[in-house]
C-alpha positions, 0 to 999 in steps of 0.5 A: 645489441641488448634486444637481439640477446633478449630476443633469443633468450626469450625462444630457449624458453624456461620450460621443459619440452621440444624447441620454440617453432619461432625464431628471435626475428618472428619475435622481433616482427611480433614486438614492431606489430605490437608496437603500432597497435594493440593486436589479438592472438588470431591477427598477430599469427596471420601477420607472423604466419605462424599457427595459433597455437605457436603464436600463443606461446610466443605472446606466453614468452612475451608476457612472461618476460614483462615485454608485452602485457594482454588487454581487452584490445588486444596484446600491447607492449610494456615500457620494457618492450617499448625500449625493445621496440626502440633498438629494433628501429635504430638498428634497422630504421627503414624497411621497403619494397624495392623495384626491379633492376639490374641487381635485384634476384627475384619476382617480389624483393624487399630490402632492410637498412642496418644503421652503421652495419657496413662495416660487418660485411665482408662479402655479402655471401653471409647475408645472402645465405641467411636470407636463402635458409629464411626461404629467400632466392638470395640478397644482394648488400651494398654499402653507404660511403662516402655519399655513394653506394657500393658493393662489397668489397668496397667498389662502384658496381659496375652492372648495367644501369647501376647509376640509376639503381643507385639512385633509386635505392638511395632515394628509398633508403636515405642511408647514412655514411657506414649503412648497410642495405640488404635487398632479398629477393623471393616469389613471394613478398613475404618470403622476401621480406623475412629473407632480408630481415634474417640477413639483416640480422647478421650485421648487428652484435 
């Protein structure tokens, strides 16, 4: 994946000094935030929860890479960070809310599709550890195959009301055949949120 190698070359950095506080998926939140509408410094470190002065830096790399340019509007991305954009949302088309149920681990859980990433999971115990280090409870992975859902390895889950899970899941996804759906869990819906996402980011190359 051309945007994730872009991506962590872009927190190294090219000058002297401790490392960048962001991480390659703060990187890839800011270009989906840019991406929708030109945003400020002050707005775009509120949504990334990041303090101003690592934001700034960030927006620095961004701009220095020619991802991102500044205008009286606001931040807005380049043609280049435009076709960042572009993988970012192929790989990872759909990013939801998801309601309690029979597998969910948490108060507040948040679920990341991988287009064509099923076949990089192999337990699930590599996503579910990225989405705790990310400041989730765990994450669950299921996988898209052959017009059903499962859990690795590849069997029915056999949980009550999983049926209905299922379903719920699938309508809110709408994966296709070799998918892979990611559903962290939290106490808060960002820590969830950026728990799946770090999990997510395990299944691309």
């Amino acid at each position: 994946m051309k945007a994730l190698t872009a991506l962590r070359r872009l927190v190294k950095g090219k000058a002297p000094g401790p490392p960048s506080t962001f991480t390659e998926l703060h990187l890839a939140k800011a270009v989906e935030i840019i991406g929708e509408k030109a945003t400020g410094r002050a707005g775009l470190s509120r949504k990334l929860s990041l303090g101003e002065g690592v934001t700034r830096t960030l927006i620095g790399r961004l701009t220095e890479e020619g991802l991102a340019i500044s205008t009286k509007r606001g931040i807005r991305l380049t043609r280049s960070g435009l076709s960042i954009l572009k993988e970012l949302q192929r790989s990872f088309p759909k990013r939801a809310t998801v309601p309690k149920s029979s597998i969910t681990v948490g108060l507040h859980n948040f679920g990341v599709l991988v287009r064509s990433g099923a076949g990089r999971v192999r337990s699930g115990i590599e996503q579910r550890d990225a989405a705790v280090r990310a400041g989730a409870i765990g994450a669950v992975t299921v996988l898209f195959k052959n017009g059903r859902l499962y859990m690795p390895p590849v069997r029915e889950f056999g949980v009550k009301g999983w049926k209905e899970t299922a379903r719920t899941i699938t309508e809110i996804f709408n994966p296709k055949d070799s998918d892979a759906i990611v559903i962290c869990g939290a106490e808060s819906m960002q820590q969830a949120e950026d728990g799946a996402r770090a999990a997510a980011w395990t299944l691309v190359n």
